[in-house]
C-alpha positions as CSV (number, residue, x, y, z in Angstrom):
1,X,-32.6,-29.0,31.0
2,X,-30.6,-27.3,33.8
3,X,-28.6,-24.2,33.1
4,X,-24.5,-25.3,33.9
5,X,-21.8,-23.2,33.4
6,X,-18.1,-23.3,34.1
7,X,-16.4,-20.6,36.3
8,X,-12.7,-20.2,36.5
9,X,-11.0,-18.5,39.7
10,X,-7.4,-18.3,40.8
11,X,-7.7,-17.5,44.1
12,X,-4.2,-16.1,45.8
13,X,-3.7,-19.6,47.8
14,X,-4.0,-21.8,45.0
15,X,-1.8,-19.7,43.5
16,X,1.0,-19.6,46.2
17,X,0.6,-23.5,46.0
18,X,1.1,-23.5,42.2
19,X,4.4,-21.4,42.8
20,X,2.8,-18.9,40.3
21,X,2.2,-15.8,42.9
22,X,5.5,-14.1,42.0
23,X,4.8,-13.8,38.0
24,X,1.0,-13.0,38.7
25,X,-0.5,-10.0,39.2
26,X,-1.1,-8.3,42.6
27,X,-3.6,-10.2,44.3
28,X,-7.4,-8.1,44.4
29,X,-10.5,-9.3,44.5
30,X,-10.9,-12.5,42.1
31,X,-12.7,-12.0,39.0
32,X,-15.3,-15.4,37.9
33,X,-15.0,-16.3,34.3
34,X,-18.3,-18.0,33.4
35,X,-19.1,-19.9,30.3
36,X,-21.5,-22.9,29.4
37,X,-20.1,-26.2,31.1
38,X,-20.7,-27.6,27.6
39,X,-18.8,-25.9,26.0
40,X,-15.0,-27.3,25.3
41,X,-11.8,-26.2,28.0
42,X,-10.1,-22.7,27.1
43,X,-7.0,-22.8,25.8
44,X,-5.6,-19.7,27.6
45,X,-3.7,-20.5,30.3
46,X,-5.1,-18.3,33.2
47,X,-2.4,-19.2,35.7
48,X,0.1,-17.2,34.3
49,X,-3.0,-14.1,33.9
50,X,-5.3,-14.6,36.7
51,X,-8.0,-12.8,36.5
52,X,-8.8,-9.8,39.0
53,X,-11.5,-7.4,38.7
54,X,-8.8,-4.7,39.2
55,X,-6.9,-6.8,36.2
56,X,-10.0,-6.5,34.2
57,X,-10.8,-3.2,35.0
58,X,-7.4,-1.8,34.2
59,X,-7.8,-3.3,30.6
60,X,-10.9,-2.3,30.0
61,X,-9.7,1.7,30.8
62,X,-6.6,1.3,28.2
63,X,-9.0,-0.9,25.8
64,X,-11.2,2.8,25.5
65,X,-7.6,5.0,25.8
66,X,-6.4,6.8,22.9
67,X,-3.4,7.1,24.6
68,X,-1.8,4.1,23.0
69,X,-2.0,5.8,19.9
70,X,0.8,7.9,18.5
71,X,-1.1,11.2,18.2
72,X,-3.9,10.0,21.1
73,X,-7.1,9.3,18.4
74,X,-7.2,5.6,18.1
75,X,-7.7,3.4,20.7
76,X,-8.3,-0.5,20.3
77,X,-12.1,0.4,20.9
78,X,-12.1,2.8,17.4
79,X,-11.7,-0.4,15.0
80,X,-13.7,-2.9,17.9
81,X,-16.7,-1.6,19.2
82,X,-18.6,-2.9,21.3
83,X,-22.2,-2.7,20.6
84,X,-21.1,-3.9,17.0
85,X,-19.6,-7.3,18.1
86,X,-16.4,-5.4,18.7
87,X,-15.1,-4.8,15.6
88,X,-16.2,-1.7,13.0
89,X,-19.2,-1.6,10.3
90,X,-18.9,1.9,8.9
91,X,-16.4,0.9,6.4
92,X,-14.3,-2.4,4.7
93,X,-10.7,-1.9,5.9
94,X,-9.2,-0.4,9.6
95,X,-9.3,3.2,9.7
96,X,-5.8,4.2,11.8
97,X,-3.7,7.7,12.7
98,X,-3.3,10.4,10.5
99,X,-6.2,9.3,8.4
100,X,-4.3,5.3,7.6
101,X,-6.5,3.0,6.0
102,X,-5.1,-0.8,7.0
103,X,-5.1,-3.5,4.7
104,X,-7.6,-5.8,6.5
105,X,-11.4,-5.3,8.4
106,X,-11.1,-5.9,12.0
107,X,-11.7,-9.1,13.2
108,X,-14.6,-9.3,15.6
109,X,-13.2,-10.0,19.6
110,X,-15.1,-12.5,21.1
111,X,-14.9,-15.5,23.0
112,X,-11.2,-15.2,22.7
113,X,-10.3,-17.9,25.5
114,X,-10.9,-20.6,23.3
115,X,-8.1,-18.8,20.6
116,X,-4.9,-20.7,20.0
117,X,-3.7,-17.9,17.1
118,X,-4.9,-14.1,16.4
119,X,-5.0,-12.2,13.3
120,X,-6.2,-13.0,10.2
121,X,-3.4,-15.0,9.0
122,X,-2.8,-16.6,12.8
123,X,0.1,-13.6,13.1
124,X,0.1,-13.8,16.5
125,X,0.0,-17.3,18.5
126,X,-0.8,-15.5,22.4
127,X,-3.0,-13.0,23.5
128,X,-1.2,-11.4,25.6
129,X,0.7,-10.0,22.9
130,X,-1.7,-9.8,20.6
131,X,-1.9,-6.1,21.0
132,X,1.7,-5.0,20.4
133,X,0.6,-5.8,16.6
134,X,-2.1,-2.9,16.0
135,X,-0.3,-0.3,18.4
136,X,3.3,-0.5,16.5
137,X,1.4,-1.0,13.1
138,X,2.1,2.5,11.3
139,X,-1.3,2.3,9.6
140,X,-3.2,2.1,12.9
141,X,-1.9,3.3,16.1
142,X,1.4,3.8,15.1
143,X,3.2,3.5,18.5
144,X,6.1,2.5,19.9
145,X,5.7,0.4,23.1
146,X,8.2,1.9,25.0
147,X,6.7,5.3,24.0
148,X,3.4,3.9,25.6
149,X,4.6,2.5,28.9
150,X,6.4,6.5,29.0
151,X,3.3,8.3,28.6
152,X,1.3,5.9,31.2
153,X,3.5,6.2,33.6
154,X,3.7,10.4,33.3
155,X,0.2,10.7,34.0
156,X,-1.6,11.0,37.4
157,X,-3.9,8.3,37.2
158,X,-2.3,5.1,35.6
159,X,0.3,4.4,38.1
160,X,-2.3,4.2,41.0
161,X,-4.1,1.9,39.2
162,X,-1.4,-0.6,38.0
163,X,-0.6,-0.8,41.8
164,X,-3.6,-2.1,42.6
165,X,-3.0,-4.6,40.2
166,X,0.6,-5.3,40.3
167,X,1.2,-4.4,43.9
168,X,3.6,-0.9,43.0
169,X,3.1,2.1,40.5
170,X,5.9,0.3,38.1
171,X,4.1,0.2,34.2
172,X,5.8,-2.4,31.9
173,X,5.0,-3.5,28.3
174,X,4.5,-6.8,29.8
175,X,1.7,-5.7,32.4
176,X,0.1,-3.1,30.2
177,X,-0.7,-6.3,27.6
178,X,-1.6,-8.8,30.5
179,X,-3.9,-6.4,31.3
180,X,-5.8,-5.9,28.0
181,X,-5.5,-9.3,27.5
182,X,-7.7,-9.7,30.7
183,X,-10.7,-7.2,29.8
184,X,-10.5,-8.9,26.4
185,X,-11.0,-12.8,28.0
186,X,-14.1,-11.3,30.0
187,X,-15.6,-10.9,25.9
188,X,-17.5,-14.1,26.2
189,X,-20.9,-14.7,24.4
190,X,-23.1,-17.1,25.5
191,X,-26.6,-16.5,25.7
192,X,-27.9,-16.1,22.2
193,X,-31.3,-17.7,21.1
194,X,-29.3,-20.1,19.7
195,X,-27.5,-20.5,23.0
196,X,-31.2,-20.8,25.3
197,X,-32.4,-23.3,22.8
198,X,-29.5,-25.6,23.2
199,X,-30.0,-25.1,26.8
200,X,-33.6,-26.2,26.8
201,X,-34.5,-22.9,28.2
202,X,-38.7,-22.8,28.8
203,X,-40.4,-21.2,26.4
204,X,-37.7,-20.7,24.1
205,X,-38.1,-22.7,20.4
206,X,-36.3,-22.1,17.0
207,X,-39.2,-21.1,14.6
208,X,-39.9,-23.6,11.6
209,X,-38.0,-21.5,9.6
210,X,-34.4,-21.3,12.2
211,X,-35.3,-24.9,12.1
212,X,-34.6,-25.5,8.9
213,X,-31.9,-22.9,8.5
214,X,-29.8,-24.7,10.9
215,X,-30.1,-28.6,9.7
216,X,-28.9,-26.6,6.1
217,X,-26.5,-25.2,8.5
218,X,-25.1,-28.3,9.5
219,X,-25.0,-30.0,6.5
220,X,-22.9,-27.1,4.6
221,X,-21.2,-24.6,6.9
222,X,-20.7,-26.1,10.4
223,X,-17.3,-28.2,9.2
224,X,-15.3,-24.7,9.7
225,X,-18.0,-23.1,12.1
226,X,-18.2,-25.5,14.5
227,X,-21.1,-25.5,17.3
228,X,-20.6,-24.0,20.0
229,X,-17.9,-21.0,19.0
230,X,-18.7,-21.4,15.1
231,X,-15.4,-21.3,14.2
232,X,-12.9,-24.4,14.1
233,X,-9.9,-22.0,14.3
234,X,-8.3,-22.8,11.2
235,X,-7.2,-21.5,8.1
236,X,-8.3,-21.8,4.5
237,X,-8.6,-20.5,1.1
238,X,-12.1,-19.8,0.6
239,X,-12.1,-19.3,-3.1
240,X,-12.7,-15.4,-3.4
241,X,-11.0,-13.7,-6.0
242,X,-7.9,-11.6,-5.5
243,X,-8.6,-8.2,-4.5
244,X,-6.6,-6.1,-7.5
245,X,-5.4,-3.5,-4.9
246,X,-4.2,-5.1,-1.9
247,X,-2.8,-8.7,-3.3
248,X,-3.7,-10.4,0.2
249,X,-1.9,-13.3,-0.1
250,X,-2.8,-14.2,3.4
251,X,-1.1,-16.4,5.6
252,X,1.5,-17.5,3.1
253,X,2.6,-13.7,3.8
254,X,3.8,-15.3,7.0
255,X,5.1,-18.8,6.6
256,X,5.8,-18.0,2.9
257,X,4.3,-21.6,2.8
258,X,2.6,-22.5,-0.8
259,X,0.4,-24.5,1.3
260,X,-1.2,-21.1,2.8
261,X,-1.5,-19.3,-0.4
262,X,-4.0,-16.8,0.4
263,X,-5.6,-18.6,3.4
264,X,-7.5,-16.9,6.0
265,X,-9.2,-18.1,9.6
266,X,-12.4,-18.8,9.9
267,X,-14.3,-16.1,12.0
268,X,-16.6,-17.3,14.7
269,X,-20.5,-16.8,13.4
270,X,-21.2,-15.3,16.8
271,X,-23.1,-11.7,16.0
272,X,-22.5,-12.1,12.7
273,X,-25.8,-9.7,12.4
274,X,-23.6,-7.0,13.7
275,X,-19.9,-7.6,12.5
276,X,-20.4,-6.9,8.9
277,X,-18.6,-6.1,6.5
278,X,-17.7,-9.7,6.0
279,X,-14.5,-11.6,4.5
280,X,-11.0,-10.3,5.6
281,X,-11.3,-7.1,3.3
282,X,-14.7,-6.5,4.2
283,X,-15.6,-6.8,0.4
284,X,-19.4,-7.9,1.9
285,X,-21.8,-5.6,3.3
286,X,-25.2,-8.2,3.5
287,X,-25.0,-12.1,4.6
288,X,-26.7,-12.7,1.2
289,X,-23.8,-11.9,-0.7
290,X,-21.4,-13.9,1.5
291,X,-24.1,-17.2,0.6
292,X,-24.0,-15.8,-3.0
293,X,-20.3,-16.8,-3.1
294,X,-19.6,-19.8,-1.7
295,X,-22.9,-21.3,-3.4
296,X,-21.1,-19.9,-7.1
297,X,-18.1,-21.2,-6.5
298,X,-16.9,-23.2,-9.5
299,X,-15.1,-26.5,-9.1
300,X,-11.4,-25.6,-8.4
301,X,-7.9,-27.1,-9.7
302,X,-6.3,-26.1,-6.8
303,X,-4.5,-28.8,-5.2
304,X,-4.1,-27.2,-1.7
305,X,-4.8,-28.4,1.3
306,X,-6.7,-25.0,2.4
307,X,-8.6,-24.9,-0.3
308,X,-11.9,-25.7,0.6
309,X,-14.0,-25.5,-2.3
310,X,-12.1,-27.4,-4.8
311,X,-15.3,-29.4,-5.8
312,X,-16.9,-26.0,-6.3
313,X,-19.3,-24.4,-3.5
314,X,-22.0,-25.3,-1.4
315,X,-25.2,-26.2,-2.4
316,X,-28.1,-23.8,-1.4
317,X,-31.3,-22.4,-2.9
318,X,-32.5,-19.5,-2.7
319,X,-35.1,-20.4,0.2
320,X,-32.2,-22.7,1.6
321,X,-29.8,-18.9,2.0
322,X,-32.9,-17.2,3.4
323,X,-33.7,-20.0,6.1
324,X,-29.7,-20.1,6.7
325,X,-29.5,-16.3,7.4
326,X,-32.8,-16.8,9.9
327,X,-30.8,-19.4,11.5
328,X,-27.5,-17.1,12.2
329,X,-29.5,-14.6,13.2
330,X,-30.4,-16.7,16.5
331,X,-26.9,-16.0,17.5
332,X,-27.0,-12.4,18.5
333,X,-26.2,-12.3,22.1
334,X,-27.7,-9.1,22.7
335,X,-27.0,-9.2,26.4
336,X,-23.6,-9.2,25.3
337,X,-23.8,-6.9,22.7
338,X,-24.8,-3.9,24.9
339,X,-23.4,-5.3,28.1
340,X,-22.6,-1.8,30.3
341,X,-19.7,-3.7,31.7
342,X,-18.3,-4.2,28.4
343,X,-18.9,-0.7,27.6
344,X,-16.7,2.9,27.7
345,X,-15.9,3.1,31.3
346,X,-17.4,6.1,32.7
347,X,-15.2,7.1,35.5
């Protein structure tokens, strides 16, 4: 099967004919989004964020800057790294300023194009405002916006560079976001084995045991992690028990919604290997004991809608969890994991 991918470009003319070249970004050199043609349309709207290598350069430099942080020692990259599918494995919850401990693990960035809503609970509905959340939060940057754009524009190399993506050394809270939101759309994962096996690539096969892993995959998972981004972008209540400290009631915190009582999104399976701890506290350190729970969960008398296991859990034995994990192991995208261009900037 031939290799096809999708590749997204605003050049400046069809900008100008869109009437969009006054809200977008100085015009530099284009920068090609690429992603499988099979894969479904993103939902961002890249008109009003075109991407330019300056753009995504620019983002990637504040992504790796403490500088957004109060007392400069967090920077988005401390809770989202990025050869651990950008997010943190050394402990459960988000590790902030002065030594803060948040109330959630960081969700793993990836493939963020295809997001319609951020955040555990769905919080935020836009990425390119999705940051203003963790640099005001107290318990993790602890910022004030205003404070940022300040400090950016006193220092001798950030002006300069949002010039030569804005067209003049003027930094906003609005262009400071754009730009991380266009490093953090270049985070796209799509060559996993998983990935060359759906492509037909030569030589590539899933072994007998992926094989079976992933029909069991199918069969009880793929309704919420839906092929190809393993996630169907929704929120539920996955039956885990309330954590006695933090009393997450999830996204009902939001919409105070009954509905929502203590529903959470569905993360994408993508480098799963390398984004533990699992489940929004991190309360999971091994894929094992994430199968472990939803194959004990006991019929529920929930009546939610969210609530996805009020028959009780999925059905797996123990050589059905073991040939599930060697299936989601097929979609580590190493080539993205330790991608320099992903990586701390060196100049």
């Amino acid at each position: 099967m031939k290799n096809k991918f999708i590749h997204i470009a605003f050049p400046g003319l069809l900008l100008a004919l869109l009437g969009l070249a006054a809200a977008a970004p100085h015009l530099g050199e284009v920068f090609t989004l690429k992603y499988p043609e099979s894969w479904p349309q993103p939902v961002y709207d890249f008109q009003k964020n075109p991407l330019t290598k300056e753009g995504v350069a620019l983002g990637r430099k504040l992504f790796y800057d403490p500088i957004l942080s109060r007392d400069s020692t967090i920077s988005c990259s401390s809770c989202h790294l990025s050869y651990t599918a950008f997010t943190h494995v050394d402990h459960a919850l988000s590790h902030g300023i002065h030594d803060s401990i948040g109330t959630r693990n960081s969700p793993a960035l990836v493939n963020l194009a295809w997001s319609w809503s951020f955040m555990w609970d769905g919080a935020v509905n836009h990425l390119d405002v999705q940051a203003l959340a963790p640099i005001t939060h107290p318990a993790e940057m602890g910022e004030d916006l205003a404070h940022v754009v300040e400090k950016l524009q006193a220092t001798e190399s950030y002006p300069n560079l949002f010039a030569g993506v804005y067209g003049d050394e003027k930094i906003t809270g609005e262009r400071l976001l754009k730009a991380l939101a266009q490093f953090q759309l270049t985070l796209v994962s799509c060559n996993s084995k998983y990935d060359q096996v759906m492509r037909g690539e030569p030589g590539i096969e899933f072994s007998e045991q992926e094989k079976r892993g992933y029909e069991l995959f199918k069969l009880n998972c793929a309704s919420c992690h839906a092929e190809p981004l393993f996630t169907n972008g929704e929120f539920y209540h996955t039956g885990l028990p309330m954590d006695s400290l933090l009393q997450d009631e999830g996204r009902f915190n939001l919409t105070l919604d009954e509905r929502d009582w203590r529903a959470f999104k569905v993360p994408s399976l993508r480098n799963i290997e390398f984004s533990y701890p699992y489940m929004h506290d991190g309360r999971f350190k091994k894929l094992y004991q994430v199968l472990n729970h939803y194959t004990t969960i006991r019929p529920g008398v929930s009546n939610l809608p969210y609530y996805k296991f009020a028959k009780g859990g999925i059905s797996l034995d123990e050589r059905g969890k073991v040939d599930v994990i060697a299936f989601l192991l097929t979609l580590t995208d190493r080539e993205f994991l330790f991608n320099p261009e992903f990586a701390f900037p060196k100049e």
